[in-house]
Backbone as a printed PyTorch tensor [residue, N CA C, xyz], in Angstrom:
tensor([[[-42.7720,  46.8440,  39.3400],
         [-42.3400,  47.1520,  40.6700],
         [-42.0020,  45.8690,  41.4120]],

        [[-42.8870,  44.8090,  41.2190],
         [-42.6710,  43.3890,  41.9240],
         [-41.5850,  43.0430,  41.3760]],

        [[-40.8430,  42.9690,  40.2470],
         [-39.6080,  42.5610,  39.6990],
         [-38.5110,  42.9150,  39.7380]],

        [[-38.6410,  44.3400,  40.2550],
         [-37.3060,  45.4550,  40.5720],
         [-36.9930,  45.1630,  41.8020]],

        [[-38.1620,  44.6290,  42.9160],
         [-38.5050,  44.2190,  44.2900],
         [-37.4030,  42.5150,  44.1410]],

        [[-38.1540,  42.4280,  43.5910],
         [-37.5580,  40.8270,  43.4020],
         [-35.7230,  40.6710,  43.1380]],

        [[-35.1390,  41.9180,  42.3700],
         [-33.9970,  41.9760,  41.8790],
         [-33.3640,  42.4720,  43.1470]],

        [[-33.7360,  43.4050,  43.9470],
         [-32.8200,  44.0610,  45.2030],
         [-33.0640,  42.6720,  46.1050]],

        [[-34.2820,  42.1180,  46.3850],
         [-33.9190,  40.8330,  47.2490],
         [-32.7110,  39.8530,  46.9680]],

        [[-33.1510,  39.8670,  45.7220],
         [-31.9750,  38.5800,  45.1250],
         [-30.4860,  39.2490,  45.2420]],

        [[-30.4360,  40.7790,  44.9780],
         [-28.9460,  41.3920,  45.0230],
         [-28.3850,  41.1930,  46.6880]],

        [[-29.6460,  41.1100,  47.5230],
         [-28.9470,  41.0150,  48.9370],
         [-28.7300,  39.5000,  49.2630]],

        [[-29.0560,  38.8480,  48.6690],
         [-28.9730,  37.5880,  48.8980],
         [-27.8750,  36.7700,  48.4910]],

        [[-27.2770,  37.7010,  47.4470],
         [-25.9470,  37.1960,  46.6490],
         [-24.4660,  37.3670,  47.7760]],

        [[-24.6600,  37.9030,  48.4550],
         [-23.4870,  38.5710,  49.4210],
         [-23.5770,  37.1400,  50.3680]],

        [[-24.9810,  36.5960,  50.9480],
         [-25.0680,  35.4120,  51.5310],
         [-24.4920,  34.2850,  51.0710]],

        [[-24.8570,  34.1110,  49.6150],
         [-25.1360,  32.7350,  48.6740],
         [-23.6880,  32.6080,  48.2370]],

        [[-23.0280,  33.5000,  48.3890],
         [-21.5330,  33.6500,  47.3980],
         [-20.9920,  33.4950,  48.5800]],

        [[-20.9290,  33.4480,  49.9210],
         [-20.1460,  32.6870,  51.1640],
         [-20.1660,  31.2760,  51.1540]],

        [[-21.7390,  30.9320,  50.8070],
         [-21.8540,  29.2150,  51.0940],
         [-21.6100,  29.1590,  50.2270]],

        [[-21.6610,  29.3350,  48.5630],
         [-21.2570,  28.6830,  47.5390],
         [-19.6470,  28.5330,  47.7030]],

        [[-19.2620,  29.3340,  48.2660],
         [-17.2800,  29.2570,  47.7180],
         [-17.2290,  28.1520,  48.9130]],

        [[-17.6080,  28.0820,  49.4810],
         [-17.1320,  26.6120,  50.5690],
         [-17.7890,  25.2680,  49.8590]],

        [[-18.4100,  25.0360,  48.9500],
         [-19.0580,  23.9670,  47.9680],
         [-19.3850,  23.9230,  46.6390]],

        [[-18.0940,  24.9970,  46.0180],
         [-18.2800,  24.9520,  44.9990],
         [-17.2630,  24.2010,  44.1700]],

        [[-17.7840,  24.0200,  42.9020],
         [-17.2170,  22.9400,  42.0410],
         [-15.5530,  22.8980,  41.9040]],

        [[-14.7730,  21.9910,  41.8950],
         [-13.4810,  22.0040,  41.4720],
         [-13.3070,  22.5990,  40.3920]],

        [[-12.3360,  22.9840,  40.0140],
         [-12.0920,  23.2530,  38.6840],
         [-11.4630,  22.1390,  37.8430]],

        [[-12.4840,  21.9630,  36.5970],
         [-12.0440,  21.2940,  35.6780],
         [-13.2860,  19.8780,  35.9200]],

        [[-14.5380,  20.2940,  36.6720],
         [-15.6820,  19.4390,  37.1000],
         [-15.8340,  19.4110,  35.4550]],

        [[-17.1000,  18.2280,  35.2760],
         [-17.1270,  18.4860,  33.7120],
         [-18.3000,  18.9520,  33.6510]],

        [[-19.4800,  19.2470,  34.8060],
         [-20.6420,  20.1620,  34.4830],
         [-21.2440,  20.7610,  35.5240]],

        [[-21.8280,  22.0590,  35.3710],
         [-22.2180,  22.7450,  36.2380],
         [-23.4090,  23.5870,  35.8270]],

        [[-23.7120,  24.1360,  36.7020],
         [-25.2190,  24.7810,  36.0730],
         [-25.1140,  26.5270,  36.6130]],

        [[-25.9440,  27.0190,  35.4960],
         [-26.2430,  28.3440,  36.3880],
         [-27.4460,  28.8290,  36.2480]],

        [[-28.5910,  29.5900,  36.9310],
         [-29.8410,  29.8980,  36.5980],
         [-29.5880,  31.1060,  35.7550]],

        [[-29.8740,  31.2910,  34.3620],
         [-29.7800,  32.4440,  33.5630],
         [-30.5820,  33.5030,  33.8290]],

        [[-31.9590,  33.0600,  34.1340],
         [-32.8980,  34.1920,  34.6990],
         [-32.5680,  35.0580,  36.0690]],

        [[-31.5780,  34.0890,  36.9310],
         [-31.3710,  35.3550,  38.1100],
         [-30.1940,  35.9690,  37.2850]],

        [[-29.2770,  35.5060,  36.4930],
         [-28.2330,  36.1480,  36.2850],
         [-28.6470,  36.8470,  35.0910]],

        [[-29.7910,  37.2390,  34.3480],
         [-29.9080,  37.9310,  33.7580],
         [-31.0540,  39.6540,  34.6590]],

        [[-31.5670,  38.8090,  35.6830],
         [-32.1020,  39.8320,  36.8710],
         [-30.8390,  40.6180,  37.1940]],

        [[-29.7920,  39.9880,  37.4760],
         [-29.0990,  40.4000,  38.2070],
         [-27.7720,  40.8940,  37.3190]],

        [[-27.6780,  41.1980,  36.5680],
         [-26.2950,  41.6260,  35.4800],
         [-26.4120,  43.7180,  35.3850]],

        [[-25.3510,  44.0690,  35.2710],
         [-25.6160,  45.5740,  35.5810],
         [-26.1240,  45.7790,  34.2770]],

        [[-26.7360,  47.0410,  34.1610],
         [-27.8310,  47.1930,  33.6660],
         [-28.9730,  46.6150,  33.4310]],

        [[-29.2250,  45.7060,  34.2160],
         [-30.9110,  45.2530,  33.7540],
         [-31.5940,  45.6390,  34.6850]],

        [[-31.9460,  46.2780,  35.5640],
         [-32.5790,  46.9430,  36.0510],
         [-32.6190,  48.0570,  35.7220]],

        [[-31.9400,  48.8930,  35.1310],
         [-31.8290,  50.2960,  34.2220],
         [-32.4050,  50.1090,  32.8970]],

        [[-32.6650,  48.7220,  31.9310],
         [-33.3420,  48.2360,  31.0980],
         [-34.5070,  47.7490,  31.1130]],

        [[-35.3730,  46.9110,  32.2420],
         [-36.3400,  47.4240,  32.5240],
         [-37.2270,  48.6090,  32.9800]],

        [[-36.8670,  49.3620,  33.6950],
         [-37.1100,  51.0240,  33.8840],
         [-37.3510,  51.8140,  32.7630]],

        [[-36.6760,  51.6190,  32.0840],
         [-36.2380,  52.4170,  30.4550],
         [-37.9880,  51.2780,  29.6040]],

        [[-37.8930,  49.7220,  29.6580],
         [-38.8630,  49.3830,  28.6780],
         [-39.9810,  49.6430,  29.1930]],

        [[-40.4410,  49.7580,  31.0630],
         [-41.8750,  50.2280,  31.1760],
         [-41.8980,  51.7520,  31.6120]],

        [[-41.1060,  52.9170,  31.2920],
         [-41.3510,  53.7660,  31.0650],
         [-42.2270,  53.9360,  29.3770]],

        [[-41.4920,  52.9900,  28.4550],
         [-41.5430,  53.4800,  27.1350],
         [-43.3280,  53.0880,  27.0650]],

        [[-43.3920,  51.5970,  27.8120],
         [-44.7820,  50.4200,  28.1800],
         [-46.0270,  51.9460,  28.4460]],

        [[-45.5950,  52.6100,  29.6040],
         [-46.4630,  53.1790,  29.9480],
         [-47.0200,  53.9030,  29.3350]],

        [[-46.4310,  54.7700,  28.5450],
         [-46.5630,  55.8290,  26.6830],
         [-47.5360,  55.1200,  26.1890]],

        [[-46.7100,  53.8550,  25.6970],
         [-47.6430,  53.1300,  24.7410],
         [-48.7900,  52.3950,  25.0440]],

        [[-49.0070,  52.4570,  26.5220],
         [-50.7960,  51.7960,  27.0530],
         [-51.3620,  53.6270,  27.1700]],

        [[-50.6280,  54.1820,  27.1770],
         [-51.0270,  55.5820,  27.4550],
         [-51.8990,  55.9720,  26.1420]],

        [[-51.1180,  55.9470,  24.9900],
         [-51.8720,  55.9080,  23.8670],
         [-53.1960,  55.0940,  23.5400]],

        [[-53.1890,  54.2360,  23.4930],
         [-53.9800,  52.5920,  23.3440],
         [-54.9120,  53.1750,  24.3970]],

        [[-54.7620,  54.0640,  25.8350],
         [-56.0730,  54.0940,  26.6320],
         [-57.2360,  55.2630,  25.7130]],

        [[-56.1070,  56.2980,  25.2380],
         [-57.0440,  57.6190,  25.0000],
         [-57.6540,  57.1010,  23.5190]],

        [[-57.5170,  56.3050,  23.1650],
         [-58.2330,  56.1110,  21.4780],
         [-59.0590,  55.2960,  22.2170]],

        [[-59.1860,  54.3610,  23.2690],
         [-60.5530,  53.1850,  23.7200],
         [-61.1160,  54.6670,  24.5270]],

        [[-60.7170,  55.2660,  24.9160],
         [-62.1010,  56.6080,  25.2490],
         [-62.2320,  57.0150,  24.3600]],

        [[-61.6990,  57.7310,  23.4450],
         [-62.7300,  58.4330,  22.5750],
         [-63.5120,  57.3040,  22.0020]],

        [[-63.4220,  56.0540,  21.5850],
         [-64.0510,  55.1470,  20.6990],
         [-65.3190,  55.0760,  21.9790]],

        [[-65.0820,  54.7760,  23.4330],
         [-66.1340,  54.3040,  24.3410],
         [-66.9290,  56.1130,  23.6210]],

        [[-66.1850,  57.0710,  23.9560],
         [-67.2650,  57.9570,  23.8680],
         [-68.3060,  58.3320,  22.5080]],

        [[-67.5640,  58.3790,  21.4940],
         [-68.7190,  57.5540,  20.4590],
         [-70.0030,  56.8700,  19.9190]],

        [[-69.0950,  55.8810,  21.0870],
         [-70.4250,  55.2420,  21.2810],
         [-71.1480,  55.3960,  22.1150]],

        [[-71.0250,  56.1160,  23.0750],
         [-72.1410,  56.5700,  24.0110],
         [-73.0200,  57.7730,  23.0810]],

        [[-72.3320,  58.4250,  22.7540],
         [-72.9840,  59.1820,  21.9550],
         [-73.8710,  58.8400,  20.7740]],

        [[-73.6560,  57.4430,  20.2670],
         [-74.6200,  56.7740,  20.0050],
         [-75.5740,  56.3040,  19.7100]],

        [[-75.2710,  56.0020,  21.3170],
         [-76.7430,  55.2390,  21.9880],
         [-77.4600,  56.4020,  22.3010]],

        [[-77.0230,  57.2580,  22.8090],
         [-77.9940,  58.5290,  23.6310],
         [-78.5120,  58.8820,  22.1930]],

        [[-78.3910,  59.0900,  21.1140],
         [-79.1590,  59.5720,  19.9290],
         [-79.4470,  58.3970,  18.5140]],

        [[-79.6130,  57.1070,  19.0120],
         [-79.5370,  56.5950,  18.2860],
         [-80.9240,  55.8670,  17.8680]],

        [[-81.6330,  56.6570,  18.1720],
         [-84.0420,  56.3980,  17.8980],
         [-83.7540,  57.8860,  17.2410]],

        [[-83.1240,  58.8740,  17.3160],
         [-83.6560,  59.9870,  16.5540],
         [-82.8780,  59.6320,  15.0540]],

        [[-81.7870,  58.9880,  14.9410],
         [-81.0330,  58.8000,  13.8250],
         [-81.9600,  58.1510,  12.7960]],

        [[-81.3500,  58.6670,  11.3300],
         [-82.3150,  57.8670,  10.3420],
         [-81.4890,  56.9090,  10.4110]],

        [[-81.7730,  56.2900,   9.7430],
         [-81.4410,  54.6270,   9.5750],
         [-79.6580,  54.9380,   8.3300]],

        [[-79.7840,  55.7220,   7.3760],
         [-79.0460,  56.3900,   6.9240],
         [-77.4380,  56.5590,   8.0430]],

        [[-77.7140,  57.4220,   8.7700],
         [-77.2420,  57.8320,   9.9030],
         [-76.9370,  57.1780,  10.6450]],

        [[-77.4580,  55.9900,  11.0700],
         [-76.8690,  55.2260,  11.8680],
         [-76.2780,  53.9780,  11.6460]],

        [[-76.3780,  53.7080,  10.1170],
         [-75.2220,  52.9240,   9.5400],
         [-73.8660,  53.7160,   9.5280]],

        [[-74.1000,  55.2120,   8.9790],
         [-72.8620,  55.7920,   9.0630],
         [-72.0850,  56.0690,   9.8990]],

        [[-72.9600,  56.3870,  11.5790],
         [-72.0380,  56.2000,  12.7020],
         [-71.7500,  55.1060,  12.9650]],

        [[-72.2100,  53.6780,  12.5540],
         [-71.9640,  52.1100,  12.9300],
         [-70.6560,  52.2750,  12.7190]],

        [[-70.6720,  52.3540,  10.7350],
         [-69.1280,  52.2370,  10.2300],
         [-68.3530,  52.6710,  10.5710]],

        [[-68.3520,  54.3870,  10.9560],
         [-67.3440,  54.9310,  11.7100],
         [-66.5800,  54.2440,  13.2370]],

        [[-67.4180,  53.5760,  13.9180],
         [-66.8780,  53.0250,  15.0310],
         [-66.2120,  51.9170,  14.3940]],

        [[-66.9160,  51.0590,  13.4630],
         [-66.2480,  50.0120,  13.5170],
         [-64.9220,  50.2850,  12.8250]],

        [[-64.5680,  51.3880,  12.0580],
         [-63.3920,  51.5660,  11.4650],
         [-62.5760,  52.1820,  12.6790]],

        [[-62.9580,  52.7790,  13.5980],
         [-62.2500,  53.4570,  14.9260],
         [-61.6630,  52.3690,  15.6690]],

        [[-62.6230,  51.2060,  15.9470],
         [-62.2810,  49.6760,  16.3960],
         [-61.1890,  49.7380,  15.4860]],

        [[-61.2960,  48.8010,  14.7790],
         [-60.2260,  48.4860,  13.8210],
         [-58.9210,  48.9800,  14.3180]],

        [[-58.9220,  50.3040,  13.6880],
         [-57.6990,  51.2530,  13.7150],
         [-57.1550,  51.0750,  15.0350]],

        [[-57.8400,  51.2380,  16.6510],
         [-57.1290,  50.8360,  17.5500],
         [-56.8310,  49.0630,  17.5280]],

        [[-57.4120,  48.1320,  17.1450],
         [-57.0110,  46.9820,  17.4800],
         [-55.6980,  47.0000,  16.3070]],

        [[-55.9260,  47.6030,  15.6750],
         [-54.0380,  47.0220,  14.3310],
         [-53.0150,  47.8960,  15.2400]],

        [[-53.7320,  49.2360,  15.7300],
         [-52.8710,  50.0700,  16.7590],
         [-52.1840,  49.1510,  17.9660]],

        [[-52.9800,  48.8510,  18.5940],
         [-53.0330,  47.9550,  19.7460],
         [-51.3990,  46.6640,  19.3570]],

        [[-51.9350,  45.9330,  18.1700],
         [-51.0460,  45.4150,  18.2480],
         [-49.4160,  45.7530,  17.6830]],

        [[-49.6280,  46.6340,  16.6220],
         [-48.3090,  46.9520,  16.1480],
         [-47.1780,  47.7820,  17.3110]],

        [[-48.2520,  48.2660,  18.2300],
         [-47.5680,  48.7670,  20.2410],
         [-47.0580,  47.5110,  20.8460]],

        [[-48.0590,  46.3740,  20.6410],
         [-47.4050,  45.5500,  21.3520],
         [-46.3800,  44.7750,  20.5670]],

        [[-46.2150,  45.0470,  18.9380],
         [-44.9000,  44.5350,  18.2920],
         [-43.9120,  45.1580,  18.8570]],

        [[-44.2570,  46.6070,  19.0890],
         [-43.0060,  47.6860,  19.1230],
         [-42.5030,  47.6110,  20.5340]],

        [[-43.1360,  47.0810,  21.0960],
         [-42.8580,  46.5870,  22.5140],
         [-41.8960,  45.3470,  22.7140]],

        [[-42.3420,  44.5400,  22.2000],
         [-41.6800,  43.3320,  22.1330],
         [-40.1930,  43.8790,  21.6310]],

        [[-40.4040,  44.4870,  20.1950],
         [-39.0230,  44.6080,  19.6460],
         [-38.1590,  45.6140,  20.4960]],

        [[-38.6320,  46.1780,  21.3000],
         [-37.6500,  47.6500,  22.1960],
         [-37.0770,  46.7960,  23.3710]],

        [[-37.7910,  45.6710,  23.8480],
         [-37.7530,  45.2050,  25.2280],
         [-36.6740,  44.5160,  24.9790]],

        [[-36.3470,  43.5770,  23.3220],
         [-35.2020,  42.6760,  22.7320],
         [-33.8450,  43.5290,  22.6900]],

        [[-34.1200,  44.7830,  22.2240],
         [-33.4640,  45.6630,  22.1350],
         [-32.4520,  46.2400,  23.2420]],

        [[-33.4580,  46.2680,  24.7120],
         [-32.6750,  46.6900,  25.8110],
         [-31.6820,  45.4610,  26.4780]],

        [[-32.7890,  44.2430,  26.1970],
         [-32.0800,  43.4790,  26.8870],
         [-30.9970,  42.4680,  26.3850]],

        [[-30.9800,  42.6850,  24.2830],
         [-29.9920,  42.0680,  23.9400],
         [-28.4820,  42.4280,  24.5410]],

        [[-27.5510,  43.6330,  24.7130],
         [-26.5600,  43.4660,  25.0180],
         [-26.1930,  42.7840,  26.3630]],

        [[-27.3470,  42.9680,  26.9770],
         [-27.1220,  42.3570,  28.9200],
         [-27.2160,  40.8040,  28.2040]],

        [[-27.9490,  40.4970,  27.3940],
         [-28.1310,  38.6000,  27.3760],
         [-26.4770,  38.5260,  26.1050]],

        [[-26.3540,  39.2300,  25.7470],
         [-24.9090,  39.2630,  25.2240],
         [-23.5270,  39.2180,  26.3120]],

        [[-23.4250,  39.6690,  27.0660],
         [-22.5270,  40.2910,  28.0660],
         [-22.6620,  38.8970,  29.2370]],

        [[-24.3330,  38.6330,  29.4270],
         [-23.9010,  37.0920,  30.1910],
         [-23.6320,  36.5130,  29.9630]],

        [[-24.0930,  35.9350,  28.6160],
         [-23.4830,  34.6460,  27.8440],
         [-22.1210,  34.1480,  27.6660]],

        [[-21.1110,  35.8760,  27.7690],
         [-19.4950,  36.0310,  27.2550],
         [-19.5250,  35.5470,  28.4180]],

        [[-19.8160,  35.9930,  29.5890],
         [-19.5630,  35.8210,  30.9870],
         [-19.4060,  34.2740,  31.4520]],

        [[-20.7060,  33.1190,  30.5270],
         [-20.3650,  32.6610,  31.2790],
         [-19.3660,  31.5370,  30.0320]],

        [[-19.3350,  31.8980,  29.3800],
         [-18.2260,  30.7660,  28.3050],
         [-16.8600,  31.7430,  29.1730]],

        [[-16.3040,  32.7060,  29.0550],
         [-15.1370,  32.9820,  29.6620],
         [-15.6830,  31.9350,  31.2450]],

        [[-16.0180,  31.9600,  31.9900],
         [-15.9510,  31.0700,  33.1550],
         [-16.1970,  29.9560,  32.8780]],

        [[-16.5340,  28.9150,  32.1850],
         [-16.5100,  27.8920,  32.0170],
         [-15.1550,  27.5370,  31.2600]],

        [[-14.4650,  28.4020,  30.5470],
         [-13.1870,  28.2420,  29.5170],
         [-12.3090,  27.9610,  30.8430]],

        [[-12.2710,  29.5810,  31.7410],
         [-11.1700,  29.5330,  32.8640],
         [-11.1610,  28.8180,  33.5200]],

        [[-12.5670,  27.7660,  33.8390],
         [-12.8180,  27.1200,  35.2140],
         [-12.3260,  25.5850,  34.4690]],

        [[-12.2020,  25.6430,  33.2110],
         [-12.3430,  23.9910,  32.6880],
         [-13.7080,  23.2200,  32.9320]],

        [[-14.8380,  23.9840,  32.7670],
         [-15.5910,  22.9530,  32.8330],
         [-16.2880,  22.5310,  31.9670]],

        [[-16.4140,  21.4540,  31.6030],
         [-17.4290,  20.7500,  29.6320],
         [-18.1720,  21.3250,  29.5370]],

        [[-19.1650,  21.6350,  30.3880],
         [-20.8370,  22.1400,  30.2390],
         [-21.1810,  22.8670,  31.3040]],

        [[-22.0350,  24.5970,  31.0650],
         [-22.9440,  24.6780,  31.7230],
         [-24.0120,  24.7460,  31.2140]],

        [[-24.8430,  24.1850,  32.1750],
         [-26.4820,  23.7440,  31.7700],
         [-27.0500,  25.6140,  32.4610]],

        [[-28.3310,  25.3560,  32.0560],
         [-29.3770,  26.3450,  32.3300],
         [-30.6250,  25.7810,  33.4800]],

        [[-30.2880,  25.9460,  34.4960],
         [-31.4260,  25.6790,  35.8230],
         [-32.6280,  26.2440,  35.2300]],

        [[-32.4890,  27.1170,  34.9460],
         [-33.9070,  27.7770,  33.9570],
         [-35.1790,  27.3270,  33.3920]],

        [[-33.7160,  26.4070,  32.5350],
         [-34.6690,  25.8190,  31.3330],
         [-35.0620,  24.7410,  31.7230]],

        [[-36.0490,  24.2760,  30.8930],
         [-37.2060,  22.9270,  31.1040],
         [-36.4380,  21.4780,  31.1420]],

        [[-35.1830,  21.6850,  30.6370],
         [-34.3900,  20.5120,  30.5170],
         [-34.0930,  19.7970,  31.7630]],

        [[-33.5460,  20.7790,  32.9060],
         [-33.2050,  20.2100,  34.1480],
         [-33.9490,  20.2590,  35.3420]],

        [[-34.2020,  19.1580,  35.5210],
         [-35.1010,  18.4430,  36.6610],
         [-34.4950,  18.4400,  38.2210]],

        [[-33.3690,  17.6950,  38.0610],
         [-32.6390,  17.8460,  39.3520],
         [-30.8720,  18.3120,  39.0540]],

        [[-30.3810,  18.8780,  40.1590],
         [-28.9770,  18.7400,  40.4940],
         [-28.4720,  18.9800,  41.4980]],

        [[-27.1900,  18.4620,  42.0680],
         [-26.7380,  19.2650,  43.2410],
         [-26.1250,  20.2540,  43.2050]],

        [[-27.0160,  21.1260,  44.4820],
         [-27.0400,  22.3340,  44.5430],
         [-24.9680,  22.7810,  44.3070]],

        [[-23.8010,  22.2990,  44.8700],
         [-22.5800,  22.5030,  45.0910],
         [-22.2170,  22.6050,  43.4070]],

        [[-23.0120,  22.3920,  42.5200],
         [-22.3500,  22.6220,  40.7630],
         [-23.2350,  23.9720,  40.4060]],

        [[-23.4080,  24.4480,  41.2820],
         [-24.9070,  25.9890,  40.6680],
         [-23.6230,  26.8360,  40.9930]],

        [[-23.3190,  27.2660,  39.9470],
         [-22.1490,  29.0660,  39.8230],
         [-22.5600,  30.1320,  39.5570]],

        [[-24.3910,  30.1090,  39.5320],
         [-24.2970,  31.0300,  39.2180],
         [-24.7760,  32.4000,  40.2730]],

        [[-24.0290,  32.5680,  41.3360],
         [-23.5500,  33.7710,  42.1220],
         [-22.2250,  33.9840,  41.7380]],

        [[-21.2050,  32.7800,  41.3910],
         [-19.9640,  32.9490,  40.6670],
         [-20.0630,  34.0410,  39.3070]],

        [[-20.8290,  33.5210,  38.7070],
         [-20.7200,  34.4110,  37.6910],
         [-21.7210,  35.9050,  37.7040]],

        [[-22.6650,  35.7930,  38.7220],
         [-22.9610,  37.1830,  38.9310],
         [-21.7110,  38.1340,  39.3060]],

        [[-21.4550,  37.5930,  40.2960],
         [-19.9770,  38.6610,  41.0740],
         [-19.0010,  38.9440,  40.2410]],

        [[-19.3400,  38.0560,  38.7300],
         [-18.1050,  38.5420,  38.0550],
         [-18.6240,  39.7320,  36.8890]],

        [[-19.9340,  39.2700,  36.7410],
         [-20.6400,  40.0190,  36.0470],
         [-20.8040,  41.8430,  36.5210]],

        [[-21.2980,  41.4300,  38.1530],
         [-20.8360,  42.9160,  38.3940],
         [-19.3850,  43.4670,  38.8850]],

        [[-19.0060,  42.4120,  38.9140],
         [-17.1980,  43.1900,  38.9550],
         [-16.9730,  44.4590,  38.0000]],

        [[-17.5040,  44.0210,  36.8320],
         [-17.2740,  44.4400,  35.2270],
         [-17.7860,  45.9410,  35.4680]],

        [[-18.6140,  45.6440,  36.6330],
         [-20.0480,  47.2330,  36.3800],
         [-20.5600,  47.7480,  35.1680]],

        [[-21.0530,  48.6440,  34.8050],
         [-22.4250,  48.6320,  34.1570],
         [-21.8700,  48.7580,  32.8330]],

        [[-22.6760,  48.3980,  31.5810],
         [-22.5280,  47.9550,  30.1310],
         [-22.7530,  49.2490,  29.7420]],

        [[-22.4100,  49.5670,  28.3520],
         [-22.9510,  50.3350,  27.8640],
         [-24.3420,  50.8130,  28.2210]],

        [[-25.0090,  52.5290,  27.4050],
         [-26.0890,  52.7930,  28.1250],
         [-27.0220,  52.0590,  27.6420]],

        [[-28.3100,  51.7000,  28.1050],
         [-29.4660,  51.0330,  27.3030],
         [-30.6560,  52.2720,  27.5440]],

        [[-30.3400,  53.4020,  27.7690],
         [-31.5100,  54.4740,  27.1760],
         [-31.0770,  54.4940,  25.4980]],

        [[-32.7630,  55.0120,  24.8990],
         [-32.3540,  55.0600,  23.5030],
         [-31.6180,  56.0510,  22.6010]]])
C-alpha cells in the first residue's frame, strides 16, 4: 500500500518535474545523462497493475504458510496438554511427527518464497523490458553517449539539468499500457 502510495505521489509530481525539466534539460547530442530507473520503473504503465497482481498472488501464499504454522502450533499444544500421560513410546512419536510437520512447512516456506521471487521476475520482466527499449530509443534519438542509472551505487553526484528521467517517463506513458501482466 506504501508503494502504490508512493507511485500516485510520484505520478503527480511528474506533471510538475516535466515543466522544470524542459526549461533545463540537456541539449541534444550532450554526451551523458542520467535517469533514475527505479522511479521509471514505479512509474511505467503497468507496474502498478504488476504489483497488485504479485501481492495478491503474496497474500495466497503467506495465506498458506499461516494455516500449516497453526495446525503445527496446534499440535503442539496438544502436546504439551498430554504430554506426562504419554508413554515415552508416544511421545517420541508425536516429537517426530512435529518435527517432520516443521520441516515440511520450512522446505514449504521456502519453495513460496522461490515461487515468489520467480512470479514477481515474471510480472515485472516485460515493464523492465519496455524501459530499457525506452530508454536506448531516447538516448539513440537524443544523441546522447551514455545514460547512467541515478539508482545505482555507481553515481554519487550530478547535475540535476542531465536527469531525463520524467523525459522518458512521459514517453513511456505516451505508449500506455503493455501487454496484460495477469497470469
Amino acid at each position: 500500500m506504501r508503494r502504490i502510495s508512493f507511485v500516485i505521489a510520484a505520478g503527480l509530481m511528474i506533471g510538475t518535474a516535466a515543466s522544470l525539466t524542459a526549461q533545463t534539460a540537456p541539449a541534444d547530442g550532450t554526451g551523458f545523462v542520467y535517469v533514475n530507473t527505479q522511479r521509471l520503473l514505479e512509474s511505467a504503465p503497468g507496474a502498478v497493475e504488476a504489483q497488485e497482481t504479485w501481492n495478491r498472488e503474496l497474500v495466497q501464499m503467506q495465506e498458506e504458510v499461516r494455516l500449516k504454522r497453526v495446525e503445527l502450533d496446534s499440535l503442539l499444544a496438544d502436546y504439551r496438554r498430554q504430554e506426562t500421560m504419554l508413554s515415552d513410546a508416544a511421545r517420541q512419536t508425536r516429537q517426530q511427527e512435529m518435527a517432520e510437520k516443521n520441516q515440511v512447512l520450512q522446505e514449504r516456506t521456502l519453495e513460496l518464497e522461490d515461487q515468489a521471487n520467480q512470479r514477481r521476475q515474471e510480472l515485472l520482466q516485460p515493464i523492465l523490458e519496455r524501459v530499457q527499449a525506452e530508454i536506448e530509443n531516447f538516448r539513440a534519438e537524443r544523441g546522447f553517449t551514455m545514460v547512467f542509472d541515478a539508482s545505482a551505487a555507481g553515481l554519487i553526484a550530478a547535475d540535476p539539468t542531465l536527469d531525463v528521467t520524467d523525459q522518458v517517463i512521459a514517453r513511456l506513458q505516451a505508449q500506455g499500457p503493455a501487454s496484460s501482466t495477469q497470469p
